[in-house]
C-alpha positions as CSV (number, residue, x, y, z in Angstrom):
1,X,8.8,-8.1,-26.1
2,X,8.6,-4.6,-25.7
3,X,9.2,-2.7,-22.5
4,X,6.6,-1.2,-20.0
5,X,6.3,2.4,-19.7
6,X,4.2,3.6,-17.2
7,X,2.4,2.5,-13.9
8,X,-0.2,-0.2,-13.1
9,X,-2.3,-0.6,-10.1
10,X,-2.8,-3.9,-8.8
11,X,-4.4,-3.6,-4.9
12,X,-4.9,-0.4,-3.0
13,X,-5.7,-0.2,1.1
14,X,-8.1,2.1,1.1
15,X,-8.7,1.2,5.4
16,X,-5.0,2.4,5.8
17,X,-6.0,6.1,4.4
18,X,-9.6,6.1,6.8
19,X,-7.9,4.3,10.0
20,X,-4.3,6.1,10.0
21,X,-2.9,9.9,9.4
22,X,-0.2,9.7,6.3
23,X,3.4,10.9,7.3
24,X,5.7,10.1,4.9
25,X,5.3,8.0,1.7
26,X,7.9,5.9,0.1
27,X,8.4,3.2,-2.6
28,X,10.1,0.0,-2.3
29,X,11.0,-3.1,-4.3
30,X,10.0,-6.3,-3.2
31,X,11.1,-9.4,-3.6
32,X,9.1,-11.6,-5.3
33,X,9.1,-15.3,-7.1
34,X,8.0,-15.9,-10.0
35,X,4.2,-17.5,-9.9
36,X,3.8,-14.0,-7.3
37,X,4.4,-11.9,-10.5
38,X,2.4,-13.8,-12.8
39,X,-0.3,-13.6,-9.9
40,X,-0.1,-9.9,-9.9
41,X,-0.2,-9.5,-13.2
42,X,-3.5,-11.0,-13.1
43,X,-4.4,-8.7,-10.4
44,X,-4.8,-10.6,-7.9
45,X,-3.9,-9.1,-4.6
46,X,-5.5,-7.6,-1.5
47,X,-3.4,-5.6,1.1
48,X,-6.6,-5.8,3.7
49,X,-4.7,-7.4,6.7
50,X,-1.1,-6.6,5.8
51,X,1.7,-4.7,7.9
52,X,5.2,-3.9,7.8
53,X,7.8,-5.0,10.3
54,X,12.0,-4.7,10.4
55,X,13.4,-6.9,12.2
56,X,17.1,-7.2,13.9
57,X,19.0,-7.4,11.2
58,X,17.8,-4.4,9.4
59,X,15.6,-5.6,7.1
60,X,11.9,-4.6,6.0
61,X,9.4,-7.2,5.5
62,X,5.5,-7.0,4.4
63,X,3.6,-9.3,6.2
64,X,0.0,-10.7,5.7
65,X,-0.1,-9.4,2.2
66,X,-2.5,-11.8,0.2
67,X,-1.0,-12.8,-2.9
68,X,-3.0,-15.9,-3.9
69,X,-1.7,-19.2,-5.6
70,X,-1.4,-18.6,-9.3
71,X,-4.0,-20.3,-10.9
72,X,-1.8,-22.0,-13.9
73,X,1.0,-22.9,-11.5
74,X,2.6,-26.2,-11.0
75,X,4.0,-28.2,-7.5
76,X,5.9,-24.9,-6.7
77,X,3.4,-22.6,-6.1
78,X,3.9,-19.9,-3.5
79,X,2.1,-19.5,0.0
80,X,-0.5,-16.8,-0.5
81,X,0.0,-15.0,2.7
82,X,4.3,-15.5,3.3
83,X,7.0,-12.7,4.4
84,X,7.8,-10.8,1.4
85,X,11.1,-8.5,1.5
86,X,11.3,-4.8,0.7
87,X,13.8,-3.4,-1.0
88,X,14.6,0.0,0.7
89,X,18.0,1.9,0.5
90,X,19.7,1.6,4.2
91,X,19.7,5.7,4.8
92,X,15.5,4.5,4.3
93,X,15.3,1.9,6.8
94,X,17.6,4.1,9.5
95,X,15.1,6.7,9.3
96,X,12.2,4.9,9.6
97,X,13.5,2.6,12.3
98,X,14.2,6.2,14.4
99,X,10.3,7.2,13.4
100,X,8.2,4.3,14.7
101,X,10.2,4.1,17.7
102,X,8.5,7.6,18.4
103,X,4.8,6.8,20.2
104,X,1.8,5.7,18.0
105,X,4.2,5.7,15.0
106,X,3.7,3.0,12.4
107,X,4.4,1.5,8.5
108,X,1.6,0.8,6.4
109,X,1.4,-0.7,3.0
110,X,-1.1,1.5,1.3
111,X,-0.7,-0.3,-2.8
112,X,0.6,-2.6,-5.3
113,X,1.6,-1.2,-8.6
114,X,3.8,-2.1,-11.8
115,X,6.1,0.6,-12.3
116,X,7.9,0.5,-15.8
117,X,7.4,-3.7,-15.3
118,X,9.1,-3.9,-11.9
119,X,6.3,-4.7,-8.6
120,X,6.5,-1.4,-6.6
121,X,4.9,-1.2,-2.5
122,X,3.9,2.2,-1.2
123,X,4.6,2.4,2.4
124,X,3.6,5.0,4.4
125,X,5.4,6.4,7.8
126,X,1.0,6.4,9.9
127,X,-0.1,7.7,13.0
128,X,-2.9,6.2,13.8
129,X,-6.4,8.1,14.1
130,X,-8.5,8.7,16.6
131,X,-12.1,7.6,16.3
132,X,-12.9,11.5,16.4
133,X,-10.3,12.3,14.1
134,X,-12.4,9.4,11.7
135,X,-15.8,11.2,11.8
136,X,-14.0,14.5,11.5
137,X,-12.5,14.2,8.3
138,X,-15.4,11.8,6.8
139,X,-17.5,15.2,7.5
140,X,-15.1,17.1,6.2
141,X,-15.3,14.7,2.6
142,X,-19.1,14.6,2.9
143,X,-19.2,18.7,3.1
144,X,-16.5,19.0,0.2
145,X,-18.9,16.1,-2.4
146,X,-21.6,18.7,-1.3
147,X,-20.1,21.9,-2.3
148,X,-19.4,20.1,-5.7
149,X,-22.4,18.7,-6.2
150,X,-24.6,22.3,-5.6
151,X,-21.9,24.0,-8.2
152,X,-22.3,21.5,-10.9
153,X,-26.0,21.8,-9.8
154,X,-26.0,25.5,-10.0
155,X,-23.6,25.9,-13.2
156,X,-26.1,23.1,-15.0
157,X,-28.7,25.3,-14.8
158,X,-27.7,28.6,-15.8
């Protein structure tokens, strides 16, 4: 079987980019069996109600992620909504245990991806938004779909 190249999206959270204010972004393994890959693969995923924690010892977890059941799987299925480990280097962890110890700091899983055949989770370092902040930037989008929309308009009809 040949190798993958390249990257595959499985599940975004689009809430976490409307509800929180993106610090820092990084990538981490996860530990997975095997019916969860073959379950991803498939696409089947939704990051809707999922969080990220570290506990005592350390150690990152993702938590509420919805993986569900792989269809074709036997008596050892997986539980659909378990603790999943991420795989971050220690230097990682240290710094963002220091961060979300600071007020209204928090980690957010914002996808899901293949990268080169290995599962990937994008976590984000998020402060979370106020509910001004939320209608200020969805102007700010609405304005900026607006602008491009009366140039295409404009250069159309030249």
């Amino acid at each position: 079987m040949a190798k993958e190249v390249g990257t595959q999206l499985v599940a975004q959270n689009r809430r976490a980019r409307h509800d929180y204010e993106i610090e820092d972004r990084y990538e981490a393994g996860i530990a997975l069996t095997g019916t969860e890959v073959k379950s991803l693969r498939e696409g089947r995923a939704s990051l809707v109600e999922a969080f990220v924690s570290i506990d005592r010892n350390h150690e990152v977890w993702l938590e509420n992620a919805n993986i569900p059941e792989y269809l074709n799987g036997t008596w050892n299925n997986h539980a659909p909504k378990r603790k999943r480990k991420l795989l971050l280097h220690a230097r990682q962890i240290d710094r963002l245990e220091r961060q979300i110890q600071a007020k209204g700091y928090t980690i957010v899983p914002l996808s899901i991806y293949f990268k080169d055949g290995r599962v990937k989770v994008e976590i984000a370092l998020a402060r979370g938004k106020r509910e001004y902040d939320k209608r200020q930037s969805l102007r700010e989008e609405q304005d900026k779909r607006e602008a491009l929309r009366a140039m295409r308009y404009k250069n159309m009809h030249r």
